[in-house]
ZADO-1210 file (C-alpha; in nm, 4 decimals, padded with zeros to 6 digits):
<atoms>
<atom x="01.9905" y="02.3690" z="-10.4371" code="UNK" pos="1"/>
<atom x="02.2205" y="02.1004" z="-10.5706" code="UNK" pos="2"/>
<atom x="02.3817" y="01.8440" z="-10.3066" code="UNK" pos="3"/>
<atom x="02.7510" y="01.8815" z="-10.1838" code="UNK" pos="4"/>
<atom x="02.9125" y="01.6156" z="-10.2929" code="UNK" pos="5"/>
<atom x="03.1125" y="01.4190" z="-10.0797" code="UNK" pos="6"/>
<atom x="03.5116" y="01.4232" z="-10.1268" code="UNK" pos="7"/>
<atom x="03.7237" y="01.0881" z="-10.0551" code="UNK" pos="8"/>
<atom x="04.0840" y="01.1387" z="-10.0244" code="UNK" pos="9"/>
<atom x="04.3059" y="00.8123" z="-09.9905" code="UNK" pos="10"/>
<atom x="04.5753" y="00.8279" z="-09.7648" code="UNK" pos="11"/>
<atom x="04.8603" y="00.5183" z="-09.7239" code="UNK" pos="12"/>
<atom x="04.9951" y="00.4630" z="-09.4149" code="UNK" pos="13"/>
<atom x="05.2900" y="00.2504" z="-09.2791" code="UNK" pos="14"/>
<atom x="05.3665" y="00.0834" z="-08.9710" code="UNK" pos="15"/>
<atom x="05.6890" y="00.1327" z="-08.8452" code="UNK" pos="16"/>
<atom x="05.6746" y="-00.0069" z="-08.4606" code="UNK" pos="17"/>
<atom x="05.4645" y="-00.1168" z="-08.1980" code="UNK" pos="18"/>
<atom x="05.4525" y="00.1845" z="-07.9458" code="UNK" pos="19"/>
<atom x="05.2465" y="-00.0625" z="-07.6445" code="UNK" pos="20"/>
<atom x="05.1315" y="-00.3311" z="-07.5300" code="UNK" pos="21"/>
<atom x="04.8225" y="-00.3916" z="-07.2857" code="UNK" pos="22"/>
<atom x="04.5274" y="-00.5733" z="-07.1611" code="UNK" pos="23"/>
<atom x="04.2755" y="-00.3167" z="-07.3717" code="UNK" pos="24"/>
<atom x="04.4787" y="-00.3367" z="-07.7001" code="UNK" pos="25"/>
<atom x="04.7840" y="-00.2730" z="-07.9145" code="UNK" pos="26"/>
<atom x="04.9401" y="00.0763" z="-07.9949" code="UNK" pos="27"/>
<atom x="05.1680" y="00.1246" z="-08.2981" code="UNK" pos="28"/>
<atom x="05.3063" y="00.4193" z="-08.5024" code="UNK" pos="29"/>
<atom x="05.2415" y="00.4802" z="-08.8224" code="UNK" pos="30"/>
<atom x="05.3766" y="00.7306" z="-09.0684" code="UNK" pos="31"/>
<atom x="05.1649" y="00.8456" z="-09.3590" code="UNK" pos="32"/>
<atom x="05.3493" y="00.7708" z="-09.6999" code="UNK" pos="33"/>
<atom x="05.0699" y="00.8918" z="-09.9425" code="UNK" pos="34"/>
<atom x="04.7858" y="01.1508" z="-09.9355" code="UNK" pos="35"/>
<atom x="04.8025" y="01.5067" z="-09.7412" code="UNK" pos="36"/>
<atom x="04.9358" y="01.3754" z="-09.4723" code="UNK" pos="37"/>
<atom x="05.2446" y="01.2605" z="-09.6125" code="UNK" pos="38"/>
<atom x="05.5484" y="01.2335" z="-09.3496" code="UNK" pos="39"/>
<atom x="05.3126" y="01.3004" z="-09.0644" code="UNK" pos="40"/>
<atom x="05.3340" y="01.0129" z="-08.7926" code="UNK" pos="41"/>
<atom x="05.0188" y="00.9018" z="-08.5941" code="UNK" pos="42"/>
<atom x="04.9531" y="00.6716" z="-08.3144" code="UNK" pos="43"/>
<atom x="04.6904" y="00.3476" z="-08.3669" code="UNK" pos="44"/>
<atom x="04.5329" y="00.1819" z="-08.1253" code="UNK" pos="45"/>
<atom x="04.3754" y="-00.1806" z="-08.2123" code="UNK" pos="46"/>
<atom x="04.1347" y="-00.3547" z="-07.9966" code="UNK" pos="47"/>
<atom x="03.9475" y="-00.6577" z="-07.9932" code="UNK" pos="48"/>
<atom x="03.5200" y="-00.5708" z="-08.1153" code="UNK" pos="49"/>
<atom x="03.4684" y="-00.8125" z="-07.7802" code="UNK" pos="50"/>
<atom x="03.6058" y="-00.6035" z="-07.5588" code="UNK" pos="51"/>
<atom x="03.3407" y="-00.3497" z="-07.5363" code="UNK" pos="52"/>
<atom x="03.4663" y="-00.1122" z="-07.6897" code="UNK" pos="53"/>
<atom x="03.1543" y="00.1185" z="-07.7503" code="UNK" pos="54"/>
<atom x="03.2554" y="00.3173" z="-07.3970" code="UNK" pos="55"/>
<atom x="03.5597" y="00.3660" z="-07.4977" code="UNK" pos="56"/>
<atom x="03.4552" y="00.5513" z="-07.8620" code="UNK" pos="57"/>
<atom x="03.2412" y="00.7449" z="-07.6637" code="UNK" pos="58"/>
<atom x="03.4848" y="00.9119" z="-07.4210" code="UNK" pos="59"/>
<atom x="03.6886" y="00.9707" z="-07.7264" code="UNK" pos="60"/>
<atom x="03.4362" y="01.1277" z="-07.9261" code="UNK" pos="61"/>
<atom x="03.3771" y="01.3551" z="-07.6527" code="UNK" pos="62"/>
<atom x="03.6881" y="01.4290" z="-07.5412" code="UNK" pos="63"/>
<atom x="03.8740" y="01.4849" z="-07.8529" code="UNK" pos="64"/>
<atom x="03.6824" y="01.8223" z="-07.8955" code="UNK" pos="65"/>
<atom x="03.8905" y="02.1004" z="-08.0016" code="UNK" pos="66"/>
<atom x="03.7952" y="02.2446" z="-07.6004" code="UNK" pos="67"/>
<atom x="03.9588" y="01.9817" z="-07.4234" code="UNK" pos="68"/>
<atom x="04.2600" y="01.9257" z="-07.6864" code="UNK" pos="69"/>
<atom x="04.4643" y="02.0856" z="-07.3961" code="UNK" pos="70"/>
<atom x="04.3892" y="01.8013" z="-07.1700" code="UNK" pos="71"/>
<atom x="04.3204" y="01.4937" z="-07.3565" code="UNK" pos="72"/>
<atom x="04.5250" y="01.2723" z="-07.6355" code="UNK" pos="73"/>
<atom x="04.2679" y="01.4029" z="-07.9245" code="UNK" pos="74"/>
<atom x="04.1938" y="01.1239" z="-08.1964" code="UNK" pos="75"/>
<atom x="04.1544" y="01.1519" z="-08.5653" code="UNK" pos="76"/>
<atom x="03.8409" y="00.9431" z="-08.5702" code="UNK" pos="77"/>
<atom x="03.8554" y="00.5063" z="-08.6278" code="UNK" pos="78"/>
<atom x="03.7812" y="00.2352" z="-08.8580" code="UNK" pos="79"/>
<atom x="03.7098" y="-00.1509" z="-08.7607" code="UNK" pos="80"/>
<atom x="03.7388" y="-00.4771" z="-08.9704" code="UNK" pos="81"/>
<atom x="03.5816" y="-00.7739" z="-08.8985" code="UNK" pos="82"/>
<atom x="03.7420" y="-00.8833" z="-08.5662" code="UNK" pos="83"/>
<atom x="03.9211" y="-00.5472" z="-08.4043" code="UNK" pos="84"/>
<atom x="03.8822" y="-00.1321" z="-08.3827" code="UNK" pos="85"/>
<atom x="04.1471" y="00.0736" z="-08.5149" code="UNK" pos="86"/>
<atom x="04.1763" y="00.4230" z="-08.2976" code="UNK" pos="87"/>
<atom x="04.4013" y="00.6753" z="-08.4477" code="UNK" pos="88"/>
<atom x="04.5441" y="00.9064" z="-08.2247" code="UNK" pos="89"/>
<atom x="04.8132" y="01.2166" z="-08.2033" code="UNK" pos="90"/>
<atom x="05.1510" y="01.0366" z="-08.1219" code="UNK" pos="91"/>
<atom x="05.4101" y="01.2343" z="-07.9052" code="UNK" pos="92"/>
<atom x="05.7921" y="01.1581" z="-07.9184" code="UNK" pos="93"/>
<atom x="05.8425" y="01.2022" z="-07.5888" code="UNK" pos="94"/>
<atom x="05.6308" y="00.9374" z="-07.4492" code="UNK" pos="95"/>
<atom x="05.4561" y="00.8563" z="-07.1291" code="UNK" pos="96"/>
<atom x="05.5296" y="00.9909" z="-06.7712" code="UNK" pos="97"/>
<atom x="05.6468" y="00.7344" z="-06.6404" code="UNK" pos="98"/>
<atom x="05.9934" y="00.7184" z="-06.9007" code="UNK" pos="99"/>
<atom x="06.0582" y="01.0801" z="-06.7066" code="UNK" pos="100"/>
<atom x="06.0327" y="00.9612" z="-06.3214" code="UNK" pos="101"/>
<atom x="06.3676" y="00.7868" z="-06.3312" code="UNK" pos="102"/>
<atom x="06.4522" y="01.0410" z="-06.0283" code="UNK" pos="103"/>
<atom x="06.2160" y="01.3186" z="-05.8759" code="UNK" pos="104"/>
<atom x="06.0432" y="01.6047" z="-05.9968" code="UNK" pos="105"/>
<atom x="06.0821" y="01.9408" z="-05.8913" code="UNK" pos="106"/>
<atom x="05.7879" y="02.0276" z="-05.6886" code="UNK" pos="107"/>
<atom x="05.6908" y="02.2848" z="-05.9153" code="UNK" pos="108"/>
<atom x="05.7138" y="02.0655" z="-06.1998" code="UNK" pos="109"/>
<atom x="05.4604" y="01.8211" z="-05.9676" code="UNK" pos="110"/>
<atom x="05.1864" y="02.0966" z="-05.9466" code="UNK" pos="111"/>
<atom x="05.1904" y="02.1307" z="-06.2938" code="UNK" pos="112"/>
<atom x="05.1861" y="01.8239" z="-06.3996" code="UNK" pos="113"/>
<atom x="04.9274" y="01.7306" z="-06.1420" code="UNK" pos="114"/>
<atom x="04.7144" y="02.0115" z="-06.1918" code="UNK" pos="115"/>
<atom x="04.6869" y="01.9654" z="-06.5812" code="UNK" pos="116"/>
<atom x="04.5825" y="01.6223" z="-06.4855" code="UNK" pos="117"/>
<atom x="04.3389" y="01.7031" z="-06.2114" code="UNK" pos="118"/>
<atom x="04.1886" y="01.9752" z="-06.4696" code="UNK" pos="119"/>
<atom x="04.1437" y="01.6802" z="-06.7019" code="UNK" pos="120"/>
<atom x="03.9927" y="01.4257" z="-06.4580" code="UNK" pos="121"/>
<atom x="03.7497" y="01.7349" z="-06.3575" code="UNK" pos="122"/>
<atom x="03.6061" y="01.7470" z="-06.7499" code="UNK" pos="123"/>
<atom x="03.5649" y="01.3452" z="-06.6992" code="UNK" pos="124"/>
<atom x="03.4087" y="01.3494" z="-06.3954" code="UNK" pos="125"/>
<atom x="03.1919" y="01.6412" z="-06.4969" code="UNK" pos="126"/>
<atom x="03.0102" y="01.4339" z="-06.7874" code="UNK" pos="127"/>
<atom x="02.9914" y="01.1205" z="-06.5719" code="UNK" pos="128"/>
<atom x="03.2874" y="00.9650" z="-06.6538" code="UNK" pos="129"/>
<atom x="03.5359" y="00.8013" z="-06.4401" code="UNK" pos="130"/>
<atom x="03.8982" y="00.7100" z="-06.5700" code="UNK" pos="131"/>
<atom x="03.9452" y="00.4282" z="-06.3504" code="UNK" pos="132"/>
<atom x="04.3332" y="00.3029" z="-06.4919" code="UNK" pos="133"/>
<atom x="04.5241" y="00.6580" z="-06.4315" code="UNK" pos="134"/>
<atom x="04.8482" y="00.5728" z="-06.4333" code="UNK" pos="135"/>
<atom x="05.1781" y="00.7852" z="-06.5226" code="UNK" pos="136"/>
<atom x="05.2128" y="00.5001" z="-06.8520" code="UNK" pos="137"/>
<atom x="04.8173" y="00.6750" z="-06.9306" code="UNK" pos="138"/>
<atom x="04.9606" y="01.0279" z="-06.9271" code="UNK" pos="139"/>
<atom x="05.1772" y="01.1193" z="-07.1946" code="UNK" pos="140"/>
<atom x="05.3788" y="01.4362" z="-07.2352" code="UNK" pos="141"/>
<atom x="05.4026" y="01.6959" z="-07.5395" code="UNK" pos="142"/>
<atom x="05.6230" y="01.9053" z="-07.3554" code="UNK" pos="143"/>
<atom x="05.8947" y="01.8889" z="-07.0797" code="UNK" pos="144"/>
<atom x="06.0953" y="02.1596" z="-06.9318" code="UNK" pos="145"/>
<atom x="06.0449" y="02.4404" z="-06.8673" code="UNK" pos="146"/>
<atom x="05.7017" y="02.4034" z="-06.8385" code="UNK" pos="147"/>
<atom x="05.5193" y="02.0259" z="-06.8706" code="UNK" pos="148"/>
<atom x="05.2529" y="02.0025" z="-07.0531" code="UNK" pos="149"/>
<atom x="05.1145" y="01.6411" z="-07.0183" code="UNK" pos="150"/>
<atom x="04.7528" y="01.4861" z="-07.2000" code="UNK" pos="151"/>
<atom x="04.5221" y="01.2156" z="-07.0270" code="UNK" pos="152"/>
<atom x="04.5344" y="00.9109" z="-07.2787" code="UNK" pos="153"/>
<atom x="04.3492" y="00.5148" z="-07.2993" code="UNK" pos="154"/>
<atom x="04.0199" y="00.5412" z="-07.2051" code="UNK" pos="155"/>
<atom x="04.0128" y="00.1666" z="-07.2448" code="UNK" pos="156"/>
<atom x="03.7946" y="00.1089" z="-06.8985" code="UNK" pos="157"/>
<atom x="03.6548" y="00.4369" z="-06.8305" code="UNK" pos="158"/>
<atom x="03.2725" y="00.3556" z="-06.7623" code="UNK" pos="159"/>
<atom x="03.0194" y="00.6446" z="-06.7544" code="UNK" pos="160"/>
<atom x="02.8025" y="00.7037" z="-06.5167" code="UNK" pos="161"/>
<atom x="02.4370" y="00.6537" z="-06.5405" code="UNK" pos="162"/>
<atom x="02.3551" y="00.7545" z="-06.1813" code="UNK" pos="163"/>
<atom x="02.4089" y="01.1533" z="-06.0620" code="UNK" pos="164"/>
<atom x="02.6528" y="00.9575" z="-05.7612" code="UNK" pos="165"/>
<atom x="02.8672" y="00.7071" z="-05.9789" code="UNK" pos="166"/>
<atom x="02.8677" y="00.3715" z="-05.8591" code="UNK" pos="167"/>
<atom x="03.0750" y="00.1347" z="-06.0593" code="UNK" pos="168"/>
<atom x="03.0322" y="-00.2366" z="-06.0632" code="UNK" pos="169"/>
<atom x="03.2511" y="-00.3896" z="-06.3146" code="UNK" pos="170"/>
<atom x="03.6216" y="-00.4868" z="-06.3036" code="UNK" pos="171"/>
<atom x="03.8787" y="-00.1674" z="-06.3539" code="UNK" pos="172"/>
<atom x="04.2405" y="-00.1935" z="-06.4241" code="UNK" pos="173"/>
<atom x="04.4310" y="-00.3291" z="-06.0991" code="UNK" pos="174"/>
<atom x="04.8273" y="-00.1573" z="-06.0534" code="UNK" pos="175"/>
<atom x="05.0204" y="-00.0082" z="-05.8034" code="UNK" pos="176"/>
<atom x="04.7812" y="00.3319" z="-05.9015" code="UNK" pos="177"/>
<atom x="04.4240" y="00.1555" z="-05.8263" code="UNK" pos="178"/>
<atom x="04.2582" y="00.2467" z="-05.5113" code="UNK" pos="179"/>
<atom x="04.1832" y="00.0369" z="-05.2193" code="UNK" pos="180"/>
<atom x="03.8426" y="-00.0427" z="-05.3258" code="UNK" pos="181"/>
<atom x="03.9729" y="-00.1587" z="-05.6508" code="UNK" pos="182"/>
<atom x="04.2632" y="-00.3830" z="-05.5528" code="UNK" pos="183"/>
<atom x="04.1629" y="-00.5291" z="-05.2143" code="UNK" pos="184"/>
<atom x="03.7511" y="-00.5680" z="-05.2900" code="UNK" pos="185"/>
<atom x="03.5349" y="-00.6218" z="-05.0213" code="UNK" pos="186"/>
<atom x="03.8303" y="-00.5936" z="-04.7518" code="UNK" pos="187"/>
<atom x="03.8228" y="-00.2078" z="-04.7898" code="UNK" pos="188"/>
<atom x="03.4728" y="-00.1247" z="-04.8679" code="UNK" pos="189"/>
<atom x="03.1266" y="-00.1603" z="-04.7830" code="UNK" pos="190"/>
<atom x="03.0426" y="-00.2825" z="-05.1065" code="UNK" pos="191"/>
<atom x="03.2392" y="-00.5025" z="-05.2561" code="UNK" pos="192"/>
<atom x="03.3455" y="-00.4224" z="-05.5888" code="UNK" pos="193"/>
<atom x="03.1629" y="-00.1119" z="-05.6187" code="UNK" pos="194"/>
<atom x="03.3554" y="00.2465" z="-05.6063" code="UNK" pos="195"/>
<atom x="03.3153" y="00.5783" z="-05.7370" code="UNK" pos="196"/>
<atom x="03.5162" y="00.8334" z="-05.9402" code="UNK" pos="197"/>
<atom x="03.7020" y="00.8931" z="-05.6328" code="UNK" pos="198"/>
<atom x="03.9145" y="00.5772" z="-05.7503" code="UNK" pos="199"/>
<atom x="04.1006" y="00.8273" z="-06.0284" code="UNK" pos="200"/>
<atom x="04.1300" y="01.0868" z="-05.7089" code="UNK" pos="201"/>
<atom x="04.3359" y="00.7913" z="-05.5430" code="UNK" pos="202"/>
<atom x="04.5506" y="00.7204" z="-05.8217" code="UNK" pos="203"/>
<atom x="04.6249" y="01.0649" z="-05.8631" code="UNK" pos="204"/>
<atom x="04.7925" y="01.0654" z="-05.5147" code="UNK" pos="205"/>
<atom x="04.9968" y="00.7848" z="-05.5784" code="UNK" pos="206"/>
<atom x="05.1081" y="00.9362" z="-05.8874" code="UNK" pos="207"/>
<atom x="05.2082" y="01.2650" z="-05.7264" code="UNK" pos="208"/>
<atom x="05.3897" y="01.0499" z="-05.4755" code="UNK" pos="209"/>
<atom x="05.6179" y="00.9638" z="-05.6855" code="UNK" pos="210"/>
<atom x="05.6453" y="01.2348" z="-05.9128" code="UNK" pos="211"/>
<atom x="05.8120" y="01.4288" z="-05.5430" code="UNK" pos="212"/>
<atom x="05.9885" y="01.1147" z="-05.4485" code="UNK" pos="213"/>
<atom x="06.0812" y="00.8881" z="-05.7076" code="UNK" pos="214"/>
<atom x="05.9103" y="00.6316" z="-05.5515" code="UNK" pos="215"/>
<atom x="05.6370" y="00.3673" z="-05.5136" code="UNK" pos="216"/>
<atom x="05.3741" y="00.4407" z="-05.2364" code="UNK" pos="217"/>
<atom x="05.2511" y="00.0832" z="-05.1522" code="UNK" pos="218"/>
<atom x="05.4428" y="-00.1859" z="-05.2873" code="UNK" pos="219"/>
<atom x="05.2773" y="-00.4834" z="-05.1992" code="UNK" pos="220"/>
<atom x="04.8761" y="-00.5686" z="-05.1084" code="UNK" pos="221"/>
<atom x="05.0070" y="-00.6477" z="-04.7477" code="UNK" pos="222"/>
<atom x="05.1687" y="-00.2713" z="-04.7134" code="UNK" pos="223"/>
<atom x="04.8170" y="-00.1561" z="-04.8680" code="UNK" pos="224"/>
<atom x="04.5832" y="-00.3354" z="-04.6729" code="UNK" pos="225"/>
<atom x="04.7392" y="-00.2517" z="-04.3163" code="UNK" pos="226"/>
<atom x="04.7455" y="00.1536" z="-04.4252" code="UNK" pos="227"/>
<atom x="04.3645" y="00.1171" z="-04.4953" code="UNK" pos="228"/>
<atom x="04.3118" y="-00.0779" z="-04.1882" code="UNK" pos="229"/>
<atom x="04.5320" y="00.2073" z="-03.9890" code="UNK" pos="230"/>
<atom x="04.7922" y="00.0030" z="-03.8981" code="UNK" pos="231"/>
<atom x="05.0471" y="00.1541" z="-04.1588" code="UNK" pos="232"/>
<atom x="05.0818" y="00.5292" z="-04.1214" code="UNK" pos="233"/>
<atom x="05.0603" y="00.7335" z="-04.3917" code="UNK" pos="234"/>
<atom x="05.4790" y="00.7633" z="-04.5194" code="UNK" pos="235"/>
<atom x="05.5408" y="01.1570" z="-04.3950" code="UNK" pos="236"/>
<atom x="05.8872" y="01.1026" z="-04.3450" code="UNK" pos="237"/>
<atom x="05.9761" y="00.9956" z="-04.7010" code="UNK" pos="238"/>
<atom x="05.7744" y="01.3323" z="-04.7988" code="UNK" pos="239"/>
<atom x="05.9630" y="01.5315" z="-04.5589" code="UNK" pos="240"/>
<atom x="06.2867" y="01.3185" z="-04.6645" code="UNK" pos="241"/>
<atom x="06.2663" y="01.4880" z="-04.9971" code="UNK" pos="242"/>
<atom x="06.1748" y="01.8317" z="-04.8687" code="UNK" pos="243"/>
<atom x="05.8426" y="01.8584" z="-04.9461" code="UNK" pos="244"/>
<atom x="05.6381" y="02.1564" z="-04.8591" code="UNK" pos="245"/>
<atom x="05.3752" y="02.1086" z="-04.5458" code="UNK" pos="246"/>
<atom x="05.0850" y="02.2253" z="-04.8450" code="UNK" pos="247"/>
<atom x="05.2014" y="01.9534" z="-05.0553" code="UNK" pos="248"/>
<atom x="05.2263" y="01.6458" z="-04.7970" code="UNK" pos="249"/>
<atom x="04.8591" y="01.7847" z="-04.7436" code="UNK" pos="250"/>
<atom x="04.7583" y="01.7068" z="-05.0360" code="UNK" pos="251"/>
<atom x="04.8768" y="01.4323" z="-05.1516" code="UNK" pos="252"/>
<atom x="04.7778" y="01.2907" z="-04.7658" code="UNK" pos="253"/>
<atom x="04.3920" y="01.4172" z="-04.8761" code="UNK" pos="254"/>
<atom x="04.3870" y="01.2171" z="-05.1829" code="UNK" pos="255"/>
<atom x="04.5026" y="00.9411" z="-05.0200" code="UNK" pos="256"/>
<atom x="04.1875" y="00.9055" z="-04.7648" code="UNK" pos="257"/>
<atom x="04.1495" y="00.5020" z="-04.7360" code="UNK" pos="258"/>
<atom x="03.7728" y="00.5571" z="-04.7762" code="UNK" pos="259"/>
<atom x="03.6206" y="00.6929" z="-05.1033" code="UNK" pos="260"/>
<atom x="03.3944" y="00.9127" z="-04.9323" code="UNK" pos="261"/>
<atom x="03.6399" y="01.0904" z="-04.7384" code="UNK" pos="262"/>
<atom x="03.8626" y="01.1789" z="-05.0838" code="UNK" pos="263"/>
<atom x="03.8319" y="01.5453" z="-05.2397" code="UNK" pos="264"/>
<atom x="03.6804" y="01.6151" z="-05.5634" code="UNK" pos="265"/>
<atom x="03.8848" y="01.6779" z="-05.8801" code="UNK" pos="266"/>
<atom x="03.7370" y="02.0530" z="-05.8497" code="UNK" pos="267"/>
<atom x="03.8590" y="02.0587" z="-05.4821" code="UNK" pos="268"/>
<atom x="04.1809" y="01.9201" z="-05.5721" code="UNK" pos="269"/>
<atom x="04.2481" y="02.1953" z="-05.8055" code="UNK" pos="270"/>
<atom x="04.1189" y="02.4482" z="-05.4934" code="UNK" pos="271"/>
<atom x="04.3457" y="02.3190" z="-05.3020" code="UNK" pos="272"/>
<atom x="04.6342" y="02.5661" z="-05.1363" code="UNK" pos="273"/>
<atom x="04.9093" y="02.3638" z="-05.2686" code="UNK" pos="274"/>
<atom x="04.7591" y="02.4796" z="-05.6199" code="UNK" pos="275"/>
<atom x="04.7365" y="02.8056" z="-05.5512" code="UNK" pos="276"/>
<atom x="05.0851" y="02.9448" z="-05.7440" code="UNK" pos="277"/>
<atom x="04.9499" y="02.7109" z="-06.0854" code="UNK" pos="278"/>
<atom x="04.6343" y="02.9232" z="-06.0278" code="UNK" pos="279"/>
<atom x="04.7912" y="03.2583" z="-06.0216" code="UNK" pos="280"/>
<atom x="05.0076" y="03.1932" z="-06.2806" code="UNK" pos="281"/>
<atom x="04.7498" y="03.0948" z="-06.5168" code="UNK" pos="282"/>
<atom x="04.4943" y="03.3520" z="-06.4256" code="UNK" pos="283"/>
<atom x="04.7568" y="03.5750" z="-06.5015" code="UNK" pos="284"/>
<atom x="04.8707" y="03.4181" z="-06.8586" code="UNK" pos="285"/>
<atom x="04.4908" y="03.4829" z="-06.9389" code="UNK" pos="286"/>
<atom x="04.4976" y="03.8237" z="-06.8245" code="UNK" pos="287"/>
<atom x="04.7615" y="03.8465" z="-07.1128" code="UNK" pos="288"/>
</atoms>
């Protein structure tokens, strides 16, 4: 039987502005202007070949299968020259999460956004992977109103797991978003420098924070370290301020245990009762 040959098609792209900047590398859009992709518009991320980028390949590999294309940014695959890696990615117009949290969501609009998330952070966490920089600039959204559909993107420092319980040891993105354990070191846990996936569970909290309220949980390290050393109380009142269901305040008070260990799972997150409607309604869209 003869050999298939292989087919090269050239393609010509343009750059027409630089979407992001960041620690892990540069995003810009591009627009094809040649080949069968003419007119279509793409997202590029370049980073430096010294920045270990091998981890990062990996997640996206695996996560830009056609099954998780509901939950992560997919990627058209990635070519290198001699210095930096070029990532190609889908590009959405309507940006990141954080360019639509000028005022607060509707909670509705909060479980779904933070249920499509904690659906994605379950896939991660289920192949040993930890995010470890979720942050609403990290999720971007394909859809708004009336129903959000948002996609988990830059898996710049997400570190896989070697061990069944993940222990990581290296340095993570530090923000308003990181955990405890991340930010504040050995002054919030028994190892310093070493945390688990339950750092994205954290994050996650913050982020639903102020997706209800519109605004930032802890503000300053000095406002963060006296919550994890119990001498800040968790901020009820600005939940209950904005009218926030007891279920909700709940939850977001779960993810927001100042220990790792005492932090729900993704998959217990997306148990959880403040869920439950985003459950029903997509059990029932499947019935369909």
């Amino acid at each position: 039987m003869a050999s298939r040959k292989k087919v090269y098609k050239e393609e010509r792209w343009k750059k027409e502005k630089v979407l992001g900047r960041g620690g892990f590398g540069v995003v810009t859009l591009e627009k094809c202007i040649q080949g069968d992709s003419k007119d279509r518009l793409r997202a590029v991320k370049k980073i430096r070949k010294a920045d270990n980028y091998e981890r990062e390949l990996e997640a996206i590999a695996l996560f830009s299968h056609e099954k998780y294309a509901h939950c992560f940014v997919k990627s058209f695959g990635w070519y290198d020259d001699e210095d930096d890696i070029y990532i190609t990615m889908e590009y959405f117009e309507k940006g990141d999460l954080q360019k639509h949290l000028q005022s607060p969501l509707a909670e509705i609009e909060g479980q779904c956004i933070v249920s499509q998330v904690l659906e994605g952070l379950s896939y991660m966490h289920r192949h040993g992977f930890a995010h470890r920089d979720l942050k609403p600039t990290n999720i971007l959204v394909v859809s708004k109103k009336p129903g959000w559909w948002v996609k988990i993107a830059d898996f710049g420092i997400s570190k896989r797991a070697i061990e069944k319980v993940t222990a990581l040891h290296t340095s993570a993105g530090t923000s308003a978003f990181a955990a405890p354990e991340v930010q504040l070191g050995s002054q919030s846990s028994t190892e310093a420098n070493s945390y688990t996936n339950s750092v994205d569970i954290w994050s996650l909290g913050v982020i639903a924070f102020l997706i209800l309220t519109g605004e930032t949980l802890f503000k300053d390290l000095r406002r963060l370290s006296q919550y994890v050393a119990g001498t800040f109380p968790f901020p009820d009142d600005t939940l209950l301020a904005y009218n926030i269901t007891k279920e909700a305040c709940i939850f977001i008070h779960n993810l927001l245990a100042a220990r790792p260990e005492d932090r729900p799972t993704a998959e217990d997150c997306l148990q959880s009762l403040w869920l439950a409607s985003v459950r029903e309604s997509t059990t029932l869209q499947t019935q369909r």
